[in-house]
ZAMARGU-4260 file (C-alpha; in steps of 0.2 Angstrom, whole numbers, plus 5000, padded with zeros to 4 digits):
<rodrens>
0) 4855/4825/4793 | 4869/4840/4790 | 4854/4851/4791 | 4845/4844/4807 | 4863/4843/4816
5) 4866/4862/4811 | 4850/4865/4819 | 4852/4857/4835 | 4869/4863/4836 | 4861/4883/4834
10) 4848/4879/4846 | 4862/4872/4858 | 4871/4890/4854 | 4855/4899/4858 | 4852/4891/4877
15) 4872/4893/4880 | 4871/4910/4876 | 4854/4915/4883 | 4862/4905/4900 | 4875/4915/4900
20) 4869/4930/4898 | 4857/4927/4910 | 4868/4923/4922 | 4879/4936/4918 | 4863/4949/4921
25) 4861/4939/4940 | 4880/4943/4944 | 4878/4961/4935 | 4861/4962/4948 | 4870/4955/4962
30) 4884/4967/4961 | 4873/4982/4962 | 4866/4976/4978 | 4882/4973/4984 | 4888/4991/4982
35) 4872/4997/4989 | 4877/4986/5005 | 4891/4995/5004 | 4886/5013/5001 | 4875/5011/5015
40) 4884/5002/5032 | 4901/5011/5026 | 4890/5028/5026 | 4883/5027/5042 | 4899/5018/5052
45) 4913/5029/5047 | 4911/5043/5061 | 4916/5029/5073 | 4934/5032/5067 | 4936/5048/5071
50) 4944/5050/5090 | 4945/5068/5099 | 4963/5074/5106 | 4966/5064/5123 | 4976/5075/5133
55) 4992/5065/5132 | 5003/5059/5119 | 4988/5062/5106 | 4984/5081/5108 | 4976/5085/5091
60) 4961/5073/5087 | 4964/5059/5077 | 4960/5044/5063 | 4960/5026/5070 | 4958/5011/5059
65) 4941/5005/5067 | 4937/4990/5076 | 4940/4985/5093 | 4957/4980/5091 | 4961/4996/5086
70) 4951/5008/5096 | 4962/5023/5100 | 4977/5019/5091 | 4983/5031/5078 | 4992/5020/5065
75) 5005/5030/5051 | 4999/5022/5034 | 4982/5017/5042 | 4976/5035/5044 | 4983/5041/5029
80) 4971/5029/5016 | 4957/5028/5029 | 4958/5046/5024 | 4954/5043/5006 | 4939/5034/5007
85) 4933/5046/5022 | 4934/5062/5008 | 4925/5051/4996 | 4911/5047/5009 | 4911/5067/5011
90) 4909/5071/4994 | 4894/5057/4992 | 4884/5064/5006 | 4893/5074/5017 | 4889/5091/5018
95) 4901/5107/5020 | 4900/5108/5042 | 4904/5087/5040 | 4919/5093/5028 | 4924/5108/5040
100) 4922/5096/5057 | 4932/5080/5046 | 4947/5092/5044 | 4950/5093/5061 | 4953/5076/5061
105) 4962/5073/5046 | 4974/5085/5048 | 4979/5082/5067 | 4984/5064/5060 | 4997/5072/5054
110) 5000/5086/5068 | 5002/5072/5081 | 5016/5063/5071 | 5024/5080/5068 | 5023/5082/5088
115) 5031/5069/5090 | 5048/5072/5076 | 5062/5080/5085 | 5079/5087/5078 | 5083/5070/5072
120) 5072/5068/5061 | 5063/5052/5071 | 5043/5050/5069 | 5034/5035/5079 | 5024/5023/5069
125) 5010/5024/5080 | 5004/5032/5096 | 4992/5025/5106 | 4981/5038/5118 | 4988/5028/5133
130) 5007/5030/5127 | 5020/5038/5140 | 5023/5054/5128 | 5043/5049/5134 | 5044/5034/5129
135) 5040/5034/5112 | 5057/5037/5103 | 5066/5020/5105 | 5084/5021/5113 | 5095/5017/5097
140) 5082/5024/5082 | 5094/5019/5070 | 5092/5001/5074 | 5073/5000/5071 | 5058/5006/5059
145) 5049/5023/5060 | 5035/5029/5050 | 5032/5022/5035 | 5036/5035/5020 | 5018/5042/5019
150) 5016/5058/5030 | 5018/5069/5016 | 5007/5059/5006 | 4995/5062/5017 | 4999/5081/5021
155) 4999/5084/5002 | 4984/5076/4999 | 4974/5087/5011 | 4983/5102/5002 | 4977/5099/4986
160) 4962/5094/4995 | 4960/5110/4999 | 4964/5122/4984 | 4982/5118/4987 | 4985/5131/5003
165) 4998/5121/5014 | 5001/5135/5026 | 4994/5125/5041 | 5012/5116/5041 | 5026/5129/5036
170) 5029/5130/5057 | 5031/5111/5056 | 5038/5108/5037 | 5055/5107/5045 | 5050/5092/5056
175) 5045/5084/5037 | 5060/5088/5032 | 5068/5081/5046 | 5058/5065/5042 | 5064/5065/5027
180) 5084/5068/5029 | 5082/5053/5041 | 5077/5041/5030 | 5090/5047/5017 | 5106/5046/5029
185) 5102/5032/5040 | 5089/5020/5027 | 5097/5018/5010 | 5109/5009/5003 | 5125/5019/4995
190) 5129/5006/4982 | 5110/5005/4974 | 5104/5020/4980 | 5086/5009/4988 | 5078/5012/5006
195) 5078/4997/5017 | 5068/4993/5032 | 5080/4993/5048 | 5071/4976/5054 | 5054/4968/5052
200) 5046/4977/5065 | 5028/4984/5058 | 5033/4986/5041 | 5015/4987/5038 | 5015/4972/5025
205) 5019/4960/5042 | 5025/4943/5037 | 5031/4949/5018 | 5044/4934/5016 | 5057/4948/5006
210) 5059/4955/5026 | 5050/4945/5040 | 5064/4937/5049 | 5078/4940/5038 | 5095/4949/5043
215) 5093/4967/5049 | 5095/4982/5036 | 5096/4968/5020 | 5079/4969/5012 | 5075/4985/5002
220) 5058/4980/5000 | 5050/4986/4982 | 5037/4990/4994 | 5045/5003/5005 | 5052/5011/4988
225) 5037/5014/4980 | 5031/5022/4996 | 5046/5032/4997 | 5046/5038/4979 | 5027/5046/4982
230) 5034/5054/4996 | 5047/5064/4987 | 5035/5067/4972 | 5023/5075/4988 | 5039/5085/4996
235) 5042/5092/4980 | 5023/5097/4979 | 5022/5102/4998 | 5037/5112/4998 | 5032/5122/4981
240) 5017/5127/4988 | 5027/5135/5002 | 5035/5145/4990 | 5051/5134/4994 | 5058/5131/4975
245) 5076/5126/4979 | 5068/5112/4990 | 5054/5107/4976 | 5067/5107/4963 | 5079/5094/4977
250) 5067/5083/4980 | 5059/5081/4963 | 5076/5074/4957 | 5077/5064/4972 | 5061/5057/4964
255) 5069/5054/4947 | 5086/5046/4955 | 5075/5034/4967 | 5063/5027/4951 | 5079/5024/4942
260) 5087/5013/4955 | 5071/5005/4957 | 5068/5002/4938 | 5088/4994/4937 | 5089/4985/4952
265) 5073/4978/4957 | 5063/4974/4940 | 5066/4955/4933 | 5066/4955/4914 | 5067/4934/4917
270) 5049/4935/4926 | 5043/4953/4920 | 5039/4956/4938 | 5048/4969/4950 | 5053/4963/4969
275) 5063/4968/4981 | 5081/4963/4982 | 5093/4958/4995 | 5108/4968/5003 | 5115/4957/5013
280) 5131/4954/5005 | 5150/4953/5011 | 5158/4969/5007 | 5171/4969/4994 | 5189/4971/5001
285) 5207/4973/4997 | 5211/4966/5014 | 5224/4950/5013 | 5222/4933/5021 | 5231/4919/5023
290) 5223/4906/5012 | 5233/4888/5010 | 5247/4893/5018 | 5251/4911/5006 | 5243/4927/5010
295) 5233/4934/4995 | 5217/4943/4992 | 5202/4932/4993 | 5191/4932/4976 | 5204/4944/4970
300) 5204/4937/4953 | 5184/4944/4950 | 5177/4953/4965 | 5158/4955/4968 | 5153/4968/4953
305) 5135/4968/4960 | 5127/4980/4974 | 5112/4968/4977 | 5102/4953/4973 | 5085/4949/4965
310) 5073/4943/4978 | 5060/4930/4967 | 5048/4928/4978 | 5031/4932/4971 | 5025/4946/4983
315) 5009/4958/4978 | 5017/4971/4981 | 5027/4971/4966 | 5013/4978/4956 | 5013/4994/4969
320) 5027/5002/4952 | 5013/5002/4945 | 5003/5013/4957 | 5018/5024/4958 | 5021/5027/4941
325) 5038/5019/4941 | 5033/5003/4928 | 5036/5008/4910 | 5022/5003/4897 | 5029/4988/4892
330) 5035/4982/4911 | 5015/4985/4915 | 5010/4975/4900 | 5021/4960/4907 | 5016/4961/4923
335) 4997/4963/4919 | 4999/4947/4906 | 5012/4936/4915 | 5008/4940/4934 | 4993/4949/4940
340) 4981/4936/4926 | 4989/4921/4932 | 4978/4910/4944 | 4993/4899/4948 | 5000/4913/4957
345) 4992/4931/4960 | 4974/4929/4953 | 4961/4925/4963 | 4939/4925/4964 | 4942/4937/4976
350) 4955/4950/4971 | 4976/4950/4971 | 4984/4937/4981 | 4994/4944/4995 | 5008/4932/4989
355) 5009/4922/4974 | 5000/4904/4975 | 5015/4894/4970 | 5026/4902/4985 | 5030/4887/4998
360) 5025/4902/5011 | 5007/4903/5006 | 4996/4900/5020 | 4977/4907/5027 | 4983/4907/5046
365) 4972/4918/5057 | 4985/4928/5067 | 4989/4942/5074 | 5008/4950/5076 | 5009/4948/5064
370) 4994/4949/5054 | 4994/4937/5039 | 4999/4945/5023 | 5007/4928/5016 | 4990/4925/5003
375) 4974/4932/5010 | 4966/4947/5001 | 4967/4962/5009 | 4955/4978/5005 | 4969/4989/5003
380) 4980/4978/4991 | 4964/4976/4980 | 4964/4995/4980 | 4982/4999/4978 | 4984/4985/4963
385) 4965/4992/4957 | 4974/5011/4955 | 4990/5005/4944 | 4980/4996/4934 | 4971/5012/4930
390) 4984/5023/4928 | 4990/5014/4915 | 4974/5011/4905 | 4971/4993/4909 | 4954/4996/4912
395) 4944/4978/4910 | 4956/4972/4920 | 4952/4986/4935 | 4934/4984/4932 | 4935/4967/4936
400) 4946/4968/4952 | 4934/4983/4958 | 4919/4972/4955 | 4929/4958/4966 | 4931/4969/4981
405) 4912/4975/4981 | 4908/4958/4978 | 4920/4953/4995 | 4913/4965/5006 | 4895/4965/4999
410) 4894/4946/5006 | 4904/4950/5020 | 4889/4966/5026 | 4877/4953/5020 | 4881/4938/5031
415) 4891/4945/5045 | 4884/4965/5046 | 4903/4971/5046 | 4918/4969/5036 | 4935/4961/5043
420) 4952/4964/5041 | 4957/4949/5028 | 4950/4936/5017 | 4950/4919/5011 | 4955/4922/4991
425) 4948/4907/4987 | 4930/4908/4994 | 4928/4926/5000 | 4926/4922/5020 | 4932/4931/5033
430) 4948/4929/5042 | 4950/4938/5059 | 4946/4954/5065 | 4928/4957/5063 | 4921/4975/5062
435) 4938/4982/5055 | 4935/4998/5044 | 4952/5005/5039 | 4956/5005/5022 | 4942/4994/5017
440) 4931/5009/5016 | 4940/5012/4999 | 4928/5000/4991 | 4919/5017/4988 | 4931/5025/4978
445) 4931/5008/4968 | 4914/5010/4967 | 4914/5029/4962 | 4926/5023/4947 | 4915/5008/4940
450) 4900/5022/4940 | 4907/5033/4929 | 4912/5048/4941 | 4928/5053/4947 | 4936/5044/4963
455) 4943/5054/4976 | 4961/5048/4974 | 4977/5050/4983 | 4991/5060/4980
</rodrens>
């Protein structure tokens, strides 16, 4: 009897495991056609993001996102990834004139936005070919966002891109600088030394609960920080490549003393996550007052001995220290275990929940202004969350959110011809927006990685 039941239990062993591998080989096979899928409508579609210069407030030629929506619109963090998956079509199958022509492009991204940056130091978000070229600096340009902190990311990335000669912007590194000192004066907090975003106007992650609808200056988003810290790791470069080494040596500690505010004030040994922390607290003051009747010091007995506090809500872009390189190995290995591998909160079929699962704000609205980063899987969270998990070796883990996102937008050519601008992280459809390229286009670079050869990354 023990020997028949040993049998039947090996031969029920056998079909499990010749099941499972079998289906394992379907979803292997299916993955290749998906890439393929991939490879070819992102080859053949991405020269309908290029625009030439228009003649008024766009006079170089220009990167738009793709789609309808946004047909002649150049968008600040928008250009600067579409960029990285564009180079990464070039160097699949573009040859040296399509590289020579791209450059044109690429570059006058950044040329309009520096066209645009005047003594203060203010750069628009966005230009639209139809703009009025005078009235795109807002009134008070302390009292609202700019462009996000990813111009000399993008500017550094071409460099390097091309044998590191940055000579095409020493007339207009001072407008990058500029840039720079405007965010350093007017957008960061003296007590914890973070950036915040003025308001909630196009922070580029719309509807992040940490700063849609909340006071004005009070969230110094984790997500603007990481941006930020990039940046001066890309003024560093920019400038030392000028042959500028007083300003490379300024702005790589300004690098060093951003990461360590991040790391003190916005990572949560209680969760092992980082997110972004609230400033909107009552100064500290020696002022009296008249409280029951005797005039005294209010909270004078223990005044407020912190600059900020921890914002819990379970937001993706927490996992962006890891992209930056701000995590340390044992922060990644608890965000990795405790956050990003959850399905309760961040893991999904589908790639990296824009917010955690559990947040009462979860939702799968189709909208516009804002677009709906409150759960849905976006390409370029995928691809942001994919990097960090590289950098700091957690390879199984980014060869399964790589083979996610091809899986995603394979389905997506497959049924609907074109790729859209968010998805359902629970059974991969579409949202809104059909035909949107963007950043999506950065399933290639995923791609390039899960094959074996190098990615075209940023810098």
């Amino acid at each position: 009897m023990r020997k028949s039941m040993k049998s039947l239990l090996l031969a029920a062993c056998l079909v499990t495991s010749g099941t499972a591998n079998a289906t394992t080989e379907n979803t292997a096979n299916r993955i290749d056609v998906y890439k393929q899928l991939c490879k070819e409508n992102i080859g053949k579609d991405y020269k309908q993001m290029f625009r030439d210069a228009s003649g008024g407030a766009l006079v170089y030629p220009y990167i738009t996102p793709g789609s309808q929506g946004y047909a002649n619109v150049l968008w600040d963090w928008d250009s600067w990834t579409s960029d990285i998956a564009l180079r990464q079509i070039l160097e699949e199958r573009g040859s040296a004139e399509d590289k020579e022509k791209a450059l044109v492009y690429e570059q006058g991204c950044i040329l309009n936005f520096l066209h645009h940056t005047g003594e203060d130091g203010y750069m628009p978000m966005c230009i639209d070919k139809d703009s009025d070229p005078a009235k795109i600096k807002p009134a008070d340009i302390y009292s609202t966002n700019m462009h996000k902190p990813v111009l000399a990311q993008h500017a550094a990335f071409l460099t390097r891109v091309n044998g590191g000669d940055a000579s095409w912007l020493s007339e207009k590194f001072h407008a990058m600088q500029g840039f720079i000192d405007n965010y350093q004066n007017h957008h960061r907090h003296a007590e914890t030394g973070l950036y915040y975003w003025q308001d909630d106007l196009a922070i580029g992650v719309d509807n992040d609960p940490s700063t849609f609808f909340r006071p004005k200056g009070s969230s110094a988003s984790i997500f603007l920080n990481c941006l930020m810290y990039k940046e001066l790791e890309a003024m560093a470069y920019l400038a030392g490549q000028l042959g500028r080494d007083a300003d490379a040596q300024r702005y790589a500690a300004d690098a060093d003393a951003l990461k360590a505010a991040v790391q003190e004030h916005c990572w949560d040994e209680k969760d092992g996550f980082y997110y972004s922390v609230d400033l909107n607290l009552l100064p500290v003051t020696n002022e009296p007052s008249i409280i029951f009747g005797t005039e005294m010091v209010l909270h004078s007995g223990m005044p407020r001995n912190y600059p900020c506090l921890i914002q819990r809500i379970g937001v993706w872009s927490g996992f962006m220290t890891m992209w930056a390189g701000i995590a340390t190995e044992e922060q990644a290995r608890r965000m990795v275990a405790e956050n990003y591998s959850d399905p309760r909160t961040f893991s999904a079929p589908y790639g990296v929940r824009t917010l955690s699962k559990l947040e009462k704000m979860y939702n799968m609205n189709a909208t516009h202004n804002p677009s709906n980063w409150q759960g849905p899987i976006w390409g370029i969270s995928n691809y942001l969350v994919f990097r960090g998990l590289v950098n700091y070796g957690f390879n199984d883990e980014a060869r399964e959110l790589a083979d996610k996102t091809v899986t995603l937008f394979g389905m997506d050519y497959e049924k609907e011809g074109a790729l859209h601008e968010y998805y359902n992280p629970d059974t991969g459809e579409p949202i809104i927006n059909k035909g949107f390229q963007n950043w999506n286009y950065l399933v290639l670079n995923m791609i390039a990685w899960l094959e074996g050869r190098e990615p075209v990354a940023e810098f």
